[in-house]
C-alpha positions as CSV (number, residue, x, y, z in Angstrom):
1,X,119.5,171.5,205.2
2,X,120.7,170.8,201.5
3,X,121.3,167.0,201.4
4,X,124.8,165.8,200.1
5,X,126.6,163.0,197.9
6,X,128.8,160.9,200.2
7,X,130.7,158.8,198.6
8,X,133.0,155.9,200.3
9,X,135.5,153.6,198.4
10,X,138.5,151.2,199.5
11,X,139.6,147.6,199.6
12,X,137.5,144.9,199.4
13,X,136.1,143.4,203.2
14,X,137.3,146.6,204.9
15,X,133.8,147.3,206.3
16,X,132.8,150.0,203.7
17,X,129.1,148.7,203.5
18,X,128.3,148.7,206.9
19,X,129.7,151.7,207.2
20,X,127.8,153.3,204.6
21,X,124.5,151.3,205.6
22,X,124.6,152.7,209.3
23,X,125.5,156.4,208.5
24,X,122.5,156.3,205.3
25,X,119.9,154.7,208.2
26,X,121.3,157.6,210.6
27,X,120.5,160.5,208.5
28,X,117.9,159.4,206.5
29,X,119.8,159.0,203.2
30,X,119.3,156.6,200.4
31,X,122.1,154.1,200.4
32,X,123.5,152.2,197.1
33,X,125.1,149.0,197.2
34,X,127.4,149.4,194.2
35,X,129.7,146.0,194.9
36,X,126.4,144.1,194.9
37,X,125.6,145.4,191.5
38,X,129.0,144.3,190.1
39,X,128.2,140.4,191.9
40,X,124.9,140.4,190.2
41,X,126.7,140.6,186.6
42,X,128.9,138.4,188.1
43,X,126.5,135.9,189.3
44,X,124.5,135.8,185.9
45,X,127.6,135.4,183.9
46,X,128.0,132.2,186.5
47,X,124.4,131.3,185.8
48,X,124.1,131.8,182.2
49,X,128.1,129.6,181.1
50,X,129.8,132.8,180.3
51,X,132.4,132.0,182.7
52,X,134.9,129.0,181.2
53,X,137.3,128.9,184.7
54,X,138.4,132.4,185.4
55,X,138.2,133.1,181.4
56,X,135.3,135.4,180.2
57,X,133.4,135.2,176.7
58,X,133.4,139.1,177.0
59,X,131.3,139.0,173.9
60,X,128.7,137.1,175.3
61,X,128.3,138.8,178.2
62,X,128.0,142.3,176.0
63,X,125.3,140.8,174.1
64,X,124.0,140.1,177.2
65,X,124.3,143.1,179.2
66,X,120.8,144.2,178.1
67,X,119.4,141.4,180.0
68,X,120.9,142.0,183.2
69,X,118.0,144.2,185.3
70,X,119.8,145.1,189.0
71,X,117.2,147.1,191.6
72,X,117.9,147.3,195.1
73,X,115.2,147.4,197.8
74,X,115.1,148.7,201.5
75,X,113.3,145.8,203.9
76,X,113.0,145.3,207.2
77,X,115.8,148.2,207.6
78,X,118.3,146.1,205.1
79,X,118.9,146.8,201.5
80,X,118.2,143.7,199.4
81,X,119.8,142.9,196.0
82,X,117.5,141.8,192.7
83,X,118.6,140.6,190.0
84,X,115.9,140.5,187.4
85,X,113.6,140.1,189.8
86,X,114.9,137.4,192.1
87,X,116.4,138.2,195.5
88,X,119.7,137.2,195.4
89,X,121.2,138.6,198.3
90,X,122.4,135.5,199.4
91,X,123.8,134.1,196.0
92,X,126.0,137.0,195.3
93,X,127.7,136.8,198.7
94,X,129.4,133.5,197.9
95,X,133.1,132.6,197.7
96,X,132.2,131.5,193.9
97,X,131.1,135.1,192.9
98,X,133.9,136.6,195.1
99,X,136.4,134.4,193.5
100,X,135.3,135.8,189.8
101,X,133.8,139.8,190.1
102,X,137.1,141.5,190.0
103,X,137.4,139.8,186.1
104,X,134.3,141.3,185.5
105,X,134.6,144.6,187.2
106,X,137.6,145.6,185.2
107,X,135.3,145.4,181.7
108,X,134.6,148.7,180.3
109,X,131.1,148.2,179.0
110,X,129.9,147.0,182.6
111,X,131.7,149.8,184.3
112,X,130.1,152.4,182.0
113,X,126.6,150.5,182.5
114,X,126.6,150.7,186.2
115,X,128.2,153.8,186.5
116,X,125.3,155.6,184.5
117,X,122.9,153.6,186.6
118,X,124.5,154.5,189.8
119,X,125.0,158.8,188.3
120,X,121.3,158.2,188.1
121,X,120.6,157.4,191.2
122,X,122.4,160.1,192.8
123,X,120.8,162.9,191.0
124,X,119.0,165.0,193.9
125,X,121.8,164.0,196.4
126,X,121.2,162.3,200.0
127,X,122.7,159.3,198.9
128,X,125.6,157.2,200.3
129,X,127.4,155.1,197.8
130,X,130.3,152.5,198.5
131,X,132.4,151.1,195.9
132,X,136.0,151.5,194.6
133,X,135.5,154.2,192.1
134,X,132.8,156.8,193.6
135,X,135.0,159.6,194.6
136,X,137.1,159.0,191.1
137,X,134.8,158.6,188.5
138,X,130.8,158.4,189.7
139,X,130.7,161.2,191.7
140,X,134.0,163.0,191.1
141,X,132.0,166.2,193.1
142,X,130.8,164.6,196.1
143,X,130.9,166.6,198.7
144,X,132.2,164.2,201.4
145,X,134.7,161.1,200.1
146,X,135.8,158.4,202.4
147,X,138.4,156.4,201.5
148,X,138.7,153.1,203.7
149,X,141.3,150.6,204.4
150,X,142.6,147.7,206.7
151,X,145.6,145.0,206.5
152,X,144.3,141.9,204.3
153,X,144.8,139.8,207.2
154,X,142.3,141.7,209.5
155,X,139.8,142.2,206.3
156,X,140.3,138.2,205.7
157,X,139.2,137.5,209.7
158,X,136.2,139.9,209.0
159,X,134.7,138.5,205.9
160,X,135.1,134.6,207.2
161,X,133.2,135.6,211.1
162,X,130.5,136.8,208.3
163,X,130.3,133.6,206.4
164,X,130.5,131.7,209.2
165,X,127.7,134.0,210.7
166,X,125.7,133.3,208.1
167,X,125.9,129.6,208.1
168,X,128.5,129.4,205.2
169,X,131.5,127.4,204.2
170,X,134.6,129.0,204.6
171,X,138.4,129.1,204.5
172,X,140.3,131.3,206.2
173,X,143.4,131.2,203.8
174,X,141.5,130.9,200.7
175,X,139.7,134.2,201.9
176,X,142.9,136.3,202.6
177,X,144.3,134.5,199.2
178,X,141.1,135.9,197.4
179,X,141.2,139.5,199.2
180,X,144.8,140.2,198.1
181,X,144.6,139.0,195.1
182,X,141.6,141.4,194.6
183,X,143.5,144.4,196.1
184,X,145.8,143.8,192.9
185,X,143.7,143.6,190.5
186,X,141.4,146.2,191.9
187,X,144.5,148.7,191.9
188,X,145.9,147.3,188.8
189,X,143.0,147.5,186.5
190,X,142.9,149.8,183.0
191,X,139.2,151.0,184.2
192,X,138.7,152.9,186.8
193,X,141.3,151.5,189.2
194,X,141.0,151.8,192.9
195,X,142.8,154.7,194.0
196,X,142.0,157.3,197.0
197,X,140.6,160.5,195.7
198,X,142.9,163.9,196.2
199,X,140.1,165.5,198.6
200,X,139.4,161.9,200.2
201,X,139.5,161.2,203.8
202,X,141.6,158.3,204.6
203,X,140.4,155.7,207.5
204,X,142.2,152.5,208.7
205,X,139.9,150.9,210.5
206,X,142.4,147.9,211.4
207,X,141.8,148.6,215.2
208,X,138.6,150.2,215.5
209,X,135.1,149.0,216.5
210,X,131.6,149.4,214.2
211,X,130.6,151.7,217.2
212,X,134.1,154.0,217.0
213,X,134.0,154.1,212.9
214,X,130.7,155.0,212.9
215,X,131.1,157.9,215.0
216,X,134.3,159.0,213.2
217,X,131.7,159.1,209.8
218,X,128.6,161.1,211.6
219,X,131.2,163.6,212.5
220,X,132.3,164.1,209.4
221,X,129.3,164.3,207.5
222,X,128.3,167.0,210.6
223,X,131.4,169.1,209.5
224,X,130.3,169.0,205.7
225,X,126.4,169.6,206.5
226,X,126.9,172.3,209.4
């Protein structure tokens, strides 16, 4: 069976990783984390003071960019985020990276960085890639694109049960402040702006269960593989 590129992009906290984690663990595809690569840029611009409030020293970080090594690995049935050889799976989950990677994410010379990574990755297909941007622009010829969404509210209530879950601080209204204002400048951004792709299949998964989306997925992915 010839393995495909799946590709699934939409609003921040709407569920697209898991989604993409469970279906790549179900057929035995490779599955890329691109979000987490945009937090690790994120979190060494953080680390390294080229953050002054929300402002950027885009310069710096250019020079920088060189510096910046991202690698994920799959343990104990998870895939774990590296940045430069530290596992910082935890630190780029934070309200503090959330609060600054759209900035980042709209930069064109970290955009065209990942994105050749990521086109990289994806070379011999049997991958599944989440992002905002991997039906549009990474993989523009993927032969299954999901395009996922929910109201800000629900997608607010979702990502603070996982802080919480993890033993993290959080605020409910700063979240839902921090996932709309994302959705704007996501959809607003010069690069690369989240949009759904002409041949993508929309899903609102406002009022459906992990279970019930990721059956709606595996029977997709059987109509494009069959």
């Amino acid at each position: 069976m010839k393995k495909i590129t799946i590709a699934i992009d939409g609003h921040s906290s709407c569920g697209k990783s898991t989604m993409a984690k469970d279906l790549a663990r179900e057929v035995g595809y490779v599955y890329v984390d691109t979000g987490a690569m945009y937090r690790c840029v994120t979190l060494y611009a953080l680390r390294n003071g080229l953050f002054k409030e929300q402002e950027i020293d885009v310069e710096g970080l250019k020079q920088q960019m060189g510096n910046i090594q991202i690698d994920q690995q799959l343990i104990d049935g998870k895939t774990v985020t590296f940045l430069n050889g530290e596992n910082v799976e935890r630190d780029i989950r934070t309200m503090e990276v959330s609060n600054h990677v759209s900035p980042i994410a709209t930069l064109a010379f970290v955009r065209e960085a990942l994105v050749a990574q990521q086109q990289k990755m994806g070379e011999a297909g049997g991958i599944v890639m989440d992002g905002r941007d991997i039906g549009t622009v990474v993989f523009p010829n993927a032969e299954l694109k999901v395009f996922v969404t929910a109201s800000p509210e629900v997608r607010a209530q979702r990502r603070y049960d996982e802080l919480k879950g993890k033993g993290m601080e959080a605020d409910y209204d700063d979240i839902l402040k921090n996932v709309q204002e994302r959705d704007y400048i996501d959809s607003h951004r010069e690069v690369s702006p989240l949009r759904q792709a002409d041949d993508a299949l929309l899903l609102d998964n406002s009022n459906m269960t992990i279970p019930e989306q990721k059956e709606w997925l595996l029977e997709r992915f059987r109509e494009r593989t069959s």
